[in-house]
C-alpha positions as CSV (number, residue, x, y, z in Angstrom):
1,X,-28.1,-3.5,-23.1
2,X,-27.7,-6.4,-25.8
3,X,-30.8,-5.9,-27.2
4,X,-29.8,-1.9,-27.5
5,X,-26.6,-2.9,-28.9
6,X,-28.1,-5.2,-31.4
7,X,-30.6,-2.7,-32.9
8,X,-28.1,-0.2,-33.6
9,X,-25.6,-2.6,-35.2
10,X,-28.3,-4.1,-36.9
11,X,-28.8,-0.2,-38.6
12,X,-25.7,0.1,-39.4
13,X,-24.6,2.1,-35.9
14,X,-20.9,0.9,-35.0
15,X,-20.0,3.5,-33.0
16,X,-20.8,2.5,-29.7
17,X,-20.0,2.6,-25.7
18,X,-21.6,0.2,-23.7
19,X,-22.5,1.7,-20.0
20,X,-23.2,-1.3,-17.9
21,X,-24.2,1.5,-14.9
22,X,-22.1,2.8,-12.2
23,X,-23.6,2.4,-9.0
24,X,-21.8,3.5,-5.6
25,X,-22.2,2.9,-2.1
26,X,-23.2,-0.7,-1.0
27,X,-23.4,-1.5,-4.5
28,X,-20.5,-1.2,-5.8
29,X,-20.5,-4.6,-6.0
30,X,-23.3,-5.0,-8.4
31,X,-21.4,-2.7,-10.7
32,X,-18.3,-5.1,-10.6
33,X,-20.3,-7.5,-11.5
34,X,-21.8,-5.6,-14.5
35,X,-18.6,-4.8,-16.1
36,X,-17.1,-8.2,-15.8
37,X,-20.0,-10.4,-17.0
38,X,-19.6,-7.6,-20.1
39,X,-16.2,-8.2,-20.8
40,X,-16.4,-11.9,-20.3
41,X,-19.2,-12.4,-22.6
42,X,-17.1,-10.2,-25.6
43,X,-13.7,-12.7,-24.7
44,X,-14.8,-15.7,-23.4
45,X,-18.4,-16.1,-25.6
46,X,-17.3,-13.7,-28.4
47,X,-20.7,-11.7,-28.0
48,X,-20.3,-9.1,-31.0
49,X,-22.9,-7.0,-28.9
50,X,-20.3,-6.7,-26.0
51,X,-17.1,-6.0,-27.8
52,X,-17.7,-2.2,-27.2
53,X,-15.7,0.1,-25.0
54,X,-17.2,-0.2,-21.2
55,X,-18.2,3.5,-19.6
56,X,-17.4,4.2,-16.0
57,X,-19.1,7.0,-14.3
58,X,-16.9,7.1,-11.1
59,X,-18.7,11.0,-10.8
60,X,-22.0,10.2,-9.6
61,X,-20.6,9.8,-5.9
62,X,-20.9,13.6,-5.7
63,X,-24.3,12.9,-5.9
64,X,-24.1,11.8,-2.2
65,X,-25.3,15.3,-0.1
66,X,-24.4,13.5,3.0
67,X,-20.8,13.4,2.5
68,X,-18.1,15.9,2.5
69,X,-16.2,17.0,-0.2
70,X,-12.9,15.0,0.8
71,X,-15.2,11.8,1.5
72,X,-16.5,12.2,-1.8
73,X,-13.4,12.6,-3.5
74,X,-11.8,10.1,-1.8
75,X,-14.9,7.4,-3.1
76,X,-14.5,9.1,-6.4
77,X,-10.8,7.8,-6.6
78,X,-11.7,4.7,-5.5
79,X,-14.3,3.3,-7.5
80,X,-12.4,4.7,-10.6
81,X,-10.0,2.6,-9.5
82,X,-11.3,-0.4,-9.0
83,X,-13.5,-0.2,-12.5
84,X,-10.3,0.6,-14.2
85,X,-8.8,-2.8,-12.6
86,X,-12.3,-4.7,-13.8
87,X,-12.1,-3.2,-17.4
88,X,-13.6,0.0,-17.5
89,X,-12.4,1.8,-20.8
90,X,-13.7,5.5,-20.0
91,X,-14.2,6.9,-16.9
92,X,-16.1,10.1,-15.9
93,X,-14.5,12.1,-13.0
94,X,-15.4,15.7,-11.5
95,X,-12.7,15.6,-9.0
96,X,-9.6,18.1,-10.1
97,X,-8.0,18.0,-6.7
98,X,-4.7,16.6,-7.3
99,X,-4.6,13.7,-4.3
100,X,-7.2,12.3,-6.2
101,X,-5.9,12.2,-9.8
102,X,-2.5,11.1,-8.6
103,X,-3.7,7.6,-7.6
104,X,-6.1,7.1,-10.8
105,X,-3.2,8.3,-13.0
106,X,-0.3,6.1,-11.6
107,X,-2.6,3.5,-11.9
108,X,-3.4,4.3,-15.5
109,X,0.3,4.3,-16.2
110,X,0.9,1.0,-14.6
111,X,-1.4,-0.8,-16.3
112,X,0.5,-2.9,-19.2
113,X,3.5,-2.7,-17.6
114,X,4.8,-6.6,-16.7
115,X,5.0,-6.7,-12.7
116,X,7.9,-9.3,-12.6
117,X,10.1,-6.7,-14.4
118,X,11.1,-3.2,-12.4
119,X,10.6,-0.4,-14.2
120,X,13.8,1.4,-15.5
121,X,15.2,4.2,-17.6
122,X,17.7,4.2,-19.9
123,X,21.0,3.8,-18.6
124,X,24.0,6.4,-19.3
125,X,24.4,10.4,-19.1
126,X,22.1,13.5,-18.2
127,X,22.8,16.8,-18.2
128,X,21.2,19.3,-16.2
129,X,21.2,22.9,-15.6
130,X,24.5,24.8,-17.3
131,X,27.1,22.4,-17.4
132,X,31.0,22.7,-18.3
133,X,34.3,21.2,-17.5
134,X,33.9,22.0,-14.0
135,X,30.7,21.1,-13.0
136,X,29.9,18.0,-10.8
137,X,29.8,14.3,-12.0
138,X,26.6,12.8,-9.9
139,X,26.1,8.4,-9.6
140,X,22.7,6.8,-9.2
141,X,21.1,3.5,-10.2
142,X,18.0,3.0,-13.4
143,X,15.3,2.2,-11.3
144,X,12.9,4.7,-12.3
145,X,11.6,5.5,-8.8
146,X,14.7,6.5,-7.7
147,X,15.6,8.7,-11.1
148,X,12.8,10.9,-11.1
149,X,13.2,11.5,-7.8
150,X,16.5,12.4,-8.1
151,X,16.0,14.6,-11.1
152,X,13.0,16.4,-9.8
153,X,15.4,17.2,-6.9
154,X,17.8,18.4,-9.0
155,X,15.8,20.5,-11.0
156,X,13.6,22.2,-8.3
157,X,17.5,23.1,-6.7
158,X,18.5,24.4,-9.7
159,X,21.5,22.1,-9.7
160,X,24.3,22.5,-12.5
161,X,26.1,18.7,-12.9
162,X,26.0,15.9,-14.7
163,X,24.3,12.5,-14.0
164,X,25.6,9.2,-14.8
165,X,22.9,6.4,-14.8
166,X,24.0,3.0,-13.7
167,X,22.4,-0.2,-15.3
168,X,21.1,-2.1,-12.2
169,X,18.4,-4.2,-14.3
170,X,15.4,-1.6,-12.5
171,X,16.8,-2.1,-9.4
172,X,17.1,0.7,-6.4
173,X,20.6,1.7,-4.4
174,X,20.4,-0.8,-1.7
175,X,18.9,-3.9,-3.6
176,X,21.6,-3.1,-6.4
177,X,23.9,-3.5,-4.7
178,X,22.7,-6.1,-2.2
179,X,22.2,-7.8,-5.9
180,X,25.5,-7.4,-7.5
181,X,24.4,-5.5,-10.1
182,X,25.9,-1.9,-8.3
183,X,29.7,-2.3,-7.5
184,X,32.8,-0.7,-8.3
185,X,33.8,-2.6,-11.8
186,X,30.0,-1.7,-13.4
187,X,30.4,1.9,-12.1
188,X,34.3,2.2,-13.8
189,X,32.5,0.7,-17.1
190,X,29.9,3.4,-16.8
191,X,32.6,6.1,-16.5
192,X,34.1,5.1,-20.0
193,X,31.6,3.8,-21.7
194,X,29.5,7.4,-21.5
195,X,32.9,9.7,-22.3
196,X,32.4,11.4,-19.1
197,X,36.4,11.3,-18.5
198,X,36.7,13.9,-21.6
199,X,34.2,16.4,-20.7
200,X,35.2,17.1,-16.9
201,X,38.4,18.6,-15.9
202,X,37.6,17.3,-12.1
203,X,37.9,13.6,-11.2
204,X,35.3,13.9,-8.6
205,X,32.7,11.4,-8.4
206,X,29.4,11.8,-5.7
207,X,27.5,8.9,-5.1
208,X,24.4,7.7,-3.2
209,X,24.4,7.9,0.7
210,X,23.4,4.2,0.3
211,X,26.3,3.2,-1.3
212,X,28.8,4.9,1.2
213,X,30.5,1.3,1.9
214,X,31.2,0.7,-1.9
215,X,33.4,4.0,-1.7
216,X,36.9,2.3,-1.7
217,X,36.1,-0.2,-4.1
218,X,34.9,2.5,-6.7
219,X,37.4,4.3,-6.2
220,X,40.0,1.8,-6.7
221,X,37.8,0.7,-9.9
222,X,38.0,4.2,-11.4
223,X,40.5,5.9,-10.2
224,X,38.2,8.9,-9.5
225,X,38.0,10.6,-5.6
226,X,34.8,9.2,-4.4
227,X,32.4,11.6,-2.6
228,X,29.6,10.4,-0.7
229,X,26.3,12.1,-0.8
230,X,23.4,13.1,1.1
231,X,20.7,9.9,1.4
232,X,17.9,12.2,0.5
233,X,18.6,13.5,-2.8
234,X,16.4,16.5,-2.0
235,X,20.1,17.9,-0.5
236,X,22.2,17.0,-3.6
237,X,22.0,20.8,-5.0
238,X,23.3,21.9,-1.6
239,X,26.1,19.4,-1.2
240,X,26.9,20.4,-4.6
241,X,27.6,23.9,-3.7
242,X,28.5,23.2,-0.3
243,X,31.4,20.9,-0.8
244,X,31.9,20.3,-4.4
């Protein structure tokens, strides 16, 4: 592959994708191999011949007529995996099926995102559905886990409220408030700090199931009547209309 490389830089070719070979089954390892002796050459030697994009081919498992179609797509999202981890910079897939592109994709997105720091979203107000003056005022924390998963919930029930985002640093219900960082004084900041007071007539406040013993204290804090909600968000919308 060098001496390919060096002939078509040598005429001028600069374009170029270096495919160190993907192979699967009890070689796999082989392949690992392949792709990090190419990147270590290009960062730790400075080869010019290796400082090319690296092509995985995570496809040629369906090669396999032995296996079945799950099997194969099961391997397929595994070595794409693992050469994405080992510095693969293209991959080549024919799986569609979503249980395999999940895994490849989350990984994808993970990828230069520091692990000592949680993952968050911006703290504050959301608004979803119709909202007015009378529509419910919903808590949770910025860890974004436990966001999407709330707002996916609240938009496959169709829910009408708003959605005040607390600051936790990243952190989920429980550890935020095992932490410190989810407690009745940062929730009454919240409250004024996004204007929430002037565009609800209703002083009605539901928070987390998990946070059901910090009830009192928020309540206290805001001055708002605390409700306590479902601890699978997939029954906010129907608590909403339920009880709100």
């Amino acid at each position: 592959m060098k001496d390919l490389v060096f002939t078509l830089r040598s005429n001028g070719v600069e374009d170029i994708v270096l495919d160190p070979g993907t192979l699967t089954g009890d070689a796999i390892g082989d392949t690992l191999d392949n792709f990090v002796m190419s990147r270590r050459l290009a960062v730790e030697d400075k080869d010019e011949d290796f400082r090319y994009p690296l092509l995985g081919v995570p496809a040629l498992v369906r090669l396999n007529n032995e296996d079945d179609d799950i099997k194969k797509g099961t391997m397929e999202a595994t070595i794409a995996s693992t050469l994405m981890n080992k510095y693969a910079d293209v991959l080549i897939l024919k799986g569609s099926e979503i249980w395999e592109l999940i895994p490849i994709l989350t990984l994808r997105q993970s990828l230069y995102t520091d692990p000592r720091k949680p993952q968050a979203v911006d703290p504050g107000i959301y608004e979803f559905g119709d909202v007015d003056e009378n529509s419910a005022v919903l808590l949770t924390t910025n860890f974004s886990l436990t966001y999407y998963t709330v707002e996916g919930d609240l938009k496959s029930g169709d829910a009408n409220c708003y959605l005040l985002v607390l600051d936790t640093v990243g952190k989920a219900v429980d550890v935020a408030i095992a932490g410190g960082q989810f407690d009745g004084e940062s929730v009454a900041d919240l409250v004024k700090d996004t204007g929430i007071e002037d565009m609800v007539k209703t002083r009605k406040l539901i928070i987390p199931g998990l946070a059901a013993p910090l009830s009192g204290e928020i309540e206290d804090e805001t001055g708002w009547n605390v409700m306590v909600g479902p601890r699978d968000s997939s029954a906010v919308p129907d608590f909403i209309d339920e009880k709100f």
